[in-house]
N, C-alpha and C positions, 0 to 999 in steps of 0.2 A: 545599522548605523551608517550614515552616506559619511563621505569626507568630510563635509563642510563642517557636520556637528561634530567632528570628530577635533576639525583644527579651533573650534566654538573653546573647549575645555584642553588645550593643549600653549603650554609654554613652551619657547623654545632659547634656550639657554645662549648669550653669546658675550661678547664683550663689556658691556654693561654693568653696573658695581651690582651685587648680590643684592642687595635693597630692592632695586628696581624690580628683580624677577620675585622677590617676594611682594612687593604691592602687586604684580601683576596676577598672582597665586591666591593672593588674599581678596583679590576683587573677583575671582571667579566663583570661589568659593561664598562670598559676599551675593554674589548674582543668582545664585542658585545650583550650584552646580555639586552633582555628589561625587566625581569623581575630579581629580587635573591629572594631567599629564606632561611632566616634565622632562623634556628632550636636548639632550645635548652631546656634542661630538667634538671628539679631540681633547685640547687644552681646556676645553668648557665644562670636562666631565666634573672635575671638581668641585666646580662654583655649582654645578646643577646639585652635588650635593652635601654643600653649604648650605643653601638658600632650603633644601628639603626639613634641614637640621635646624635650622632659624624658623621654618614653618612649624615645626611640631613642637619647639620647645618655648616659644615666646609670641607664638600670632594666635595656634588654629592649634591649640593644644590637644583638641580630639581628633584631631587627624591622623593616619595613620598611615602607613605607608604598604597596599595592597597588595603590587608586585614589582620586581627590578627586573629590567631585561637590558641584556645587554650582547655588543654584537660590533658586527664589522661592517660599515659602508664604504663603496666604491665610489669612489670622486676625482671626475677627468678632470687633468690638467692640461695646461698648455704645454709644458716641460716636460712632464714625466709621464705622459699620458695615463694612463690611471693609478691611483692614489688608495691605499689602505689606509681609513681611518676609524680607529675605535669609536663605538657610543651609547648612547645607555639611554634608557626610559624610566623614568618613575612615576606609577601609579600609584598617587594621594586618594582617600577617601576623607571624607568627612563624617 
């Protein structure tokens, strides 16, 4: 699998009302896709799983939730120069 198909089937969680990342879930799904992939980091962790919990229980109800991975990125700053922050993956099937 190249990158490109890989960011094809991947959401990536951020400020946004939870809504939003669930149409955008529901239209991949919609589009043909049998897997998504739900990415998010930091204070985003919990809307990524929100919107996981909103997908399986009131959109894409045979959906399932494959695998969680979760992990630490490294992110330079100007101030502090580099940055630990938490983050997580969720792999949806349909």
């Amino acid at each position: 699998m190249t990158e490109d198909s890989e960011d094809d089937n991947t959401v990536y969680i951020g400020s946004k009302t939870a809504m939003s990342y669930v149409h955008a879930v529901v239209t991949q799904f919609n589009e043909g896709q049998e897997t998504v992939h739900i990415k998010a980091r930091g204070k985003a962790i919990s809307r990524a799983v929100d919107v996981t919990e909103f997908i399986r229980n009131r959109f894409v109800e045979e959906a399932e939730v494959e695998n969680v991975e979760i992990g630490t990125d490294q992110i330079q700053t100007d101030e502090d120069g580099e940055l630990n922050v938490s983050s997580i993956q969720i792999d949806l099937t349909k």
